[in-house]
C-alpha positions in Angstrom: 113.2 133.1 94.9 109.4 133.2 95.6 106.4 130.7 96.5 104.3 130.4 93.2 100.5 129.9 94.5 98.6 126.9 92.7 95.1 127.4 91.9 92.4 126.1 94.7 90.8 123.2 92.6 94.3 122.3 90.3 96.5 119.4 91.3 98.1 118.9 87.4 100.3 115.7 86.9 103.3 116.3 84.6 104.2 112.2 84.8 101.6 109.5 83.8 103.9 107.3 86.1 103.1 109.7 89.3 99.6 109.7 88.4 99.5 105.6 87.4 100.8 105.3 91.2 97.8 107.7 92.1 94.9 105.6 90.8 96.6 102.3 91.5 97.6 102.5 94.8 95.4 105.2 96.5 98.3 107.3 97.7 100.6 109.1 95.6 102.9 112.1 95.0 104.3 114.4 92.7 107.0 116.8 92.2 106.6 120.2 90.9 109.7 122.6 89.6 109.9 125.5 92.0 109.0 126.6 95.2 104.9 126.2 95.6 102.0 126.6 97.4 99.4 123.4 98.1 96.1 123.6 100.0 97.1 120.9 102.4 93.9 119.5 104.0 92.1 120.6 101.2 90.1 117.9 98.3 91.2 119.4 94.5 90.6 118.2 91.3 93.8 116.4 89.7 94.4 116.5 85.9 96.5 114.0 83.8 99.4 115.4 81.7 96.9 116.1 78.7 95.0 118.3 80.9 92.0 115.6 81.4 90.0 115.9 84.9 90.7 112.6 86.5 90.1 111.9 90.3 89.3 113.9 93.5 92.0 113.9 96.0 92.9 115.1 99.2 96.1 117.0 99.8 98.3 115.7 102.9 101.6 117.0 102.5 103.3 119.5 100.8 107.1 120.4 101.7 108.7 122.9 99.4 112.8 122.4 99.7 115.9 122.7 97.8 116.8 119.8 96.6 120.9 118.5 96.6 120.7 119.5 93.0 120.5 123.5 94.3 116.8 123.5 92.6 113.8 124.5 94.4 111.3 121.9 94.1 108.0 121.1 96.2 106.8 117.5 96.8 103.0 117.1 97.0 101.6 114.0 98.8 98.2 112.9 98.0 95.0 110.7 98.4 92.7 109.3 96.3 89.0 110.3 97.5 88.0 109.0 93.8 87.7 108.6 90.6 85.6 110.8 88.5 82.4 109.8 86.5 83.0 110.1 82.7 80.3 113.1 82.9 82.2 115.0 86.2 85.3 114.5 83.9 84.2 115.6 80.5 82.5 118.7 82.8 85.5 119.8 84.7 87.7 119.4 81.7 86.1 121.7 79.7 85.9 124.2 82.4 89.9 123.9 83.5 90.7 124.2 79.7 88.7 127.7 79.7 89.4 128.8 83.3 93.2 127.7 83.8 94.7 125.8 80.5 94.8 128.6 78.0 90.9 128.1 76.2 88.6 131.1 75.3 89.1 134.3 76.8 
């Protein structure tokens, strides 16, 4: 049992549904296997499940439990500051895909 840290700038969505609720609604969350750690306060890039820079948001909450299940799991509440530019996107996907997503060493 341990708190895995996230990186800074990295908010990755593993459900299109979580993110859909995101960009629709202005608020959303998402829930992340294992006990983590979220810059709450901070503004982060998020990133759709196919690793694609989407929006800027803003961290509000981020609770780390066990759920009934007995699995650790850590809910992450969000904002949407906004969406990204085509350009900021196709910028900060290329760097996330070398920096954080497995791209050239």
């Amino acid at each position: 049992m341990g708190f895995q840290t996230e990186f800074n700038s990295v908010c990755k969505f593993k459900s299109e549904q979580e993110l859909y609720e995101l960009l629709e609604y202005g608020r959303g969350k998402m829930v992340k296997q294992g006990f983590r750690v979220y810059p709450t306060g901070q503004k982060v890039i998020a990133y759709s499940p196919t690793n694609e820079a989407v929006a800027i948001v803003k961290i509000v909450v981020s609770i780390a439990e066990i759920n009934f299940q007995g699995e650790e799991v850590t809910e992450v509440e969000m904002e949407l500051v906004r969406k990204l530019t085509e350009e900021e996107s196709r910028v900060q996907t290329a760097l996330a895909h070398e920096m954080f997503f497995g791209g050239r060493t």
